[in-house]
C-alpha angles and dihedrals in degrees: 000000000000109000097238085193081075120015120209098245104052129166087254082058091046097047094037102048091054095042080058097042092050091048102047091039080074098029088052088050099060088100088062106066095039096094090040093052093034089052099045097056096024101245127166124248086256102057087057093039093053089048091059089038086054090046094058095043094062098046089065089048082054100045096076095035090051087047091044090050092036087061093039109045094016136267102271096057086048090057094046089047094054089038103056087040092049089055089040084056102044084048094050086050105058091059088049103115098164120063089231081056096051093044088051097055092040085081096072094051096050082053096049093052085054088060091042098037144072103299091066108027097043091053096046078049096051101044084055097052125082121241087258099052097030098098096041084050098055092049093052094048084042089051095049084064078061093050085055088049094056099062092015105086084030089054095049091046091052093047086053087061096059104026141024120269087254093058089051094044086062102039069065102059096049086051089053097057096036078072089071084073101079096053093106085070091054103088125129149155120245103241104196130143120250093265099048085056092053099053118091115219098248084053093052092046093048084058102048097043083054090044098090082205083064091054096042080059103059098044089051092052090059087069092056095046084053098052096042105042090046096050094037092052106029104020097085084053083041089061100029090063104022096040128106114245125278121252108238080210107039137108095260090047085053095064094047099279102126096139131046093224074056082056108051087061094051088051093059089054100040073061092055111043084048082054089062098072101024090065097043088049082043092053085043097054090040092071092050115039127020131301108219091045089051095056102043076060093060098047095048089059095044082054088055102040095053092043081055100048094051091042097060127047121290106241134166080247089051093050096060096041097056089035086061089042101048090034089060087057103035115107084008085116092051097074094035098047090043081047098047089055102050093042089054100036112024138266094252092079096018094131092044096042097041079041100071091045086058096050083070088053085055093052089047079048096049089051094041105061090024098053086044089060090040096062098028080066089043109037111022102245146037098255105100084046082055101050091045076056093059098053097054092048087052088053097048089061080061118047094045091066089074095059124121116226109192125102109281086227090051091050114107114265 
């Protein structure tokens, strides 16, 4: 039964799920623009591929540093912080005109997504849900980064077509700080046991860097960070140049998809609108079966479904269909490893603490789209950065078995 003490949609869901799917509707358009800046000055895939690398290196850089302020200056100062740096960024960024330049810059906005993103909001939202609504309402705030996702990368694509990549840098930046807007809904109480409010956070931290679960947690986020930054940056690239031809007369050309580079935007939202669905099922099942085993699961089919998709040949129906499968299964990891963590450590220190494990999301993330742009440049193709893809997926469903599960503070001394 629902606690009625603390519903399930509550203003701090509200607020938070559209701070994140602001946020990661930019954050999820960044592939977009990668052919249309590369072309203009000339760069190679590399240089565009390294400033979103570098981006997503320093969000999860950012991500500790934004939970630790967060739990010691407030919430709220830690958002508006991200927030202000994140538009600063994306500003910055539109008057780069060397690739040295736009990596550079690229730091403040991975900074500003870890102020805006799932480190701080998820554990504002966590603290204000009861035990019995915690892991449905991390799936649902999860799943607002998907709804992003889904008119994020289209919306950029439509903007290109009526104004230069500059202009629509900085329509994001405005959208980024309109979300401040909606602070005065983020207001919650820290639920957290006696003991968790007795621990310092140095305390808290010395016990979870000796917990090997701890440590089992962090290495099984990398492979997450690697998929996703690699597909979300070079995947609508990836379909524009590898995909079959796309039938004038066809189905897809019926519902505005005439192009492949049309469809590679369409792929990124038809992953996140899966998403949708997968992350709330994923936040369902959460509160009912076990967490580590859930997510081995999830790994292991993102480890089958990406074998599958570079095995057979890449057609325009190939493309949607993954897009659905791995969609479904997308951000899935993010409740249940937020909710791993608070479940094993506390709620007192969840964004540093879930912080940290990110960080190692952020590193899959930096190789991953770096790497993509690397052998792209090398190779060719993406194929040998796929396949790459597909082993650390296939080590994330392992090393999650060994976790233990039990409440750090139940555990015997």
């Amino acid at each position: 039964m629902t606690d009625t003490r603390a519903p399930l949609i509550t203003p701090v869901l509200i607020a938070g799920c559209i701070i994140i799917m602001v946020g990661f509707a930019i954050r999820a358009s960044f592939g977009v623009f990668q052919i249309p800046i590369a072309e203009e000055f000339g760069w190679a895939r590399a240089e565009f591929s390294l400033a979103i690398a570098i981006q997503s290196l320093a969000w999860g850089i950012g991500q500790p540093i934004f939970g630790a302020i967060a739990e010691k200056v407030g919430d709220r100062k830690a958002i508006i912080a991200g927030a202000l740096t994140y538009a600063a960024g994306l500003v910055a960024s539109s008057f780069a005109v060397t690739p040295e330049a736009h990596q550079m810059l690229e730091i403040l906005v991975g900074f500003g997504i870890a102020g805006t993103g799932f480190g701080v909001i998820l554990a504002v939202v966590g603290r204000a849900a009861s035990d019995e609504n915690r892991s449905m309402a991390l799936a649902i705030a999860t799943a607002a980064g998907s709804a992003g996702q889904v008119f994020g990368a289209p919306l950029a694509e439509y903007l290109l077509t009526l104004m230069p990549w500059q202009n629509v840098f900085g329509i994001f930046a405005v959208a980024i700080l309109a979300v401040l807007l909606l602070l005065p809904m983020m207001r919650s109480e820290t639920v957290a046991t006696r003991s968790e409010l007795e621990d310092s956070m140095g305390d808290i931290l010395k016990q979870a860097f000796r917990d090997p679960s701890y440590t089992l947690i962090f290495l099984g986020f990398f492979s997450c960070g690697y998929q996703l930054a690699f597909i979300t940056a070079h995947f609508p690239a990836f379909v524009t140049e590898m995909c079959g031809t796309i039938d004038p007369s066809g189905t897809l050309a019926t519902i505005g998809v005439s192009t492949t580079s049309a469809l590679g935007a369409v792929s990124i939202s038809l992953i996140g609108l899966a998403n949708i669905a997968g992350t709330l099922y994923a936040g369902w099942l959460g509160k009912r079966y076990s967490k580590k085993y859930l997510l081995a699961a999830i790994y292991t089919g993102r480890t089958i479904i990406a074998a599958l998709f570079i095995l057979f040949p890449i057609t325009p129906v190939t493309v949607i269909l993954f897009s659905i499968a791995m969609g479904s299964l997308w951000l899935a990891t993010v409740p249940l490893t937020s909710g791993l963590v608070a479940h094993i450590y506390g709620l007192r220190y969840m964004g540093t603490l879930y912080g940290i494990v990110f960080f190692s999301h952020q590193l899959g993330s930096f190789l991953g789209v770096w790497l993509g742009g690397r052998m792209y440049d090398t190779f060719g193709d993406y194929t040998t950065v796929w396949w790459i893809g597909v082993g650390v997926g296939a080590f994330s469903a392992i090393v999650h078995l060994p976790v233990k599960e039990q409440p750090l503070h139940a555990r015997p001394a």
